[in-house]
N, C-alpha and C positions, 0 to 999 in steps of 0.2 A: 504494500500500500504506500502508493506517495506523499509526502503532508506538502499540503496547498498551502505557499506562502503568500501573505497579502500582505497588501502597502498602509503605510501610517495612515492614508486616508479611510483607505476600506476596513480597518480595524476601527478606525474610530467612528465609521459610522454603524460598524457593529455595535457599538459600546454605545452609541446615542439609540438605536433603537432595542437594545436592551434594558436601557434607561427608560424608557415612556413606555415600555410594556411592562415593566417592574411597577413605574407609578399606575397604571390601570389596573393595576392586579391590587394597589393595595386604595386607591379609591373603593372597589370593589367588597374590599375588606371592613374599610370604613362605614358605609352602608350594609353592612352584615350587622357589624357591632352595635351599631345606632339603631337598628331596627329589632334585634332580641329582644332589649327590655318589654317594648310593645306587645309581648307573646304573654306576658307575665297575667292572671288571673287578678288584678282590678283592673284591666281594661277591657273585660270581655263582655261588659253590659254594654259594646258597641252594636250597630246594625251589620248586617251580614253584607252589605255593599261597604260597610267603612271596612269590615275586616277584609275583605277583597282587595281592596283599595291598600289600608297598612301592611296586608303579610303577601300579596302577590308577586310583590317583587323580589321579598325574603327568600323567598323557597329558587328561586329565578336565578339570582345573586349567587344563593349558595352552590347550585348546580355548577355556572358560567364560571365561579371562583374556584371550584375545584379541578374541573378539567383544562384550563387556561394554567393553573398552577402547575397540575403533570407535563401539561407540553412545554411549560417555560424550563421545568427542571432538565428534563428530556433533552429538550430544544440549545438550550444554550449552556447548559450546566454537564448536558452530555450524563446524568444519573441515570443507571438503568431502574424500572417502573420499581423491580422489588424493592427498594432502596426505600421508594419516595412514601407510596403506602400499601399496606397491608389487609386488604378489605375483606369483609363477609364476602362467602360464596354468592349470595342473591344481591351483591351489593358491588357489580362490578362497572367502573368505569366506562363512560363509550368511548370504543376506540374510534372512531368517527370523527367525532366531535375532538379528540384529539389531534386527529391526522389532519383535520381542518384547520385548526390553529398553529400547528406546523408549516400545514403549506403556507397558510395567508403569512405567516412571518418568514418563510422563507421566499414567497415574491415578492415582500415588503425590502428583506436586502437585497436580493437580487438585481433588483431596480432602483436603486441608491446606489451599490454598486459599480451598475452599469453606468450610471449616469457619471461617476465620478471617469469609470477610462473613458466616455465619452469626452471629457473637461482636459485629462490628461491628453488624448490623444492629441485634441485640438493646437491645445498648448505646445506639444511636437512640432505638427506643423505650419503652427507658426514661429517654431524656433528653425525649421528647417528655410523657409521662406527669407527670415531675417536674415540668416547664415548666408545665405545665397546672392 
């Protein structure tokens, strides 16, 4: 196997969007925490549209946070799945919804990336131009 080296830029734009997918994951997290107490038994003399309304997004949140968290570990951190968690047999992760957040953050570098030997190239030739 060959290790693929990459330039200052394309490192660092790995590191910028590993950065903004770390903070959405922990937005994510924020609105988990903020929303719990809401579950607690004095607020259940609500109507069954408010509790829709406060715990729909809970159950939503906690889903999207956990499977975003395996592909970030996965994804960038390179952890194999046993590592990260250990779940009930009737409790197992979609691998879907996993492979989905991979790809979308692997065409998310991809095309940052690209863009950057795009800039690079440019930059060539017009040093070849100037040379000339």
């Amino acid at each position: 196997m060959t290790e693929i080296t990459y330039t200052k830029d394309q490192r660092k734009v790995f590191k910028e969007l590993k950065m903004k997918i770390k903070a959405e994951l922990n937005n994510l997290v924020m609105s988990i925490r903020l929303g719990k107490p809401l579950r607690k038994p004095c607020v259940y003399n609500i109507s069954i549209e408010e509790h829709k309304i406060m715990f729909g997004g809970l159950d939503h949140n906690r889903v999207t946070y956990r499977h975003a968290h395996i592909a970030y570990c996965m994804f960038f951190n390179r952890t194999p799945y046993a590592m990260i968690e250990h779940p009930r047999k009737n409790n197992k992760p979609s691998s879907y919804m996993i492979e989905d957040y991979q790809k979308n953050w692997e065409n998310q570098l991809n095309d940052a990336i690209s863009m950057i030997a795009a800039v690079e190239s440019e930059e060539d030739e017009e040093a070849i131009v100037e040379a000339a």
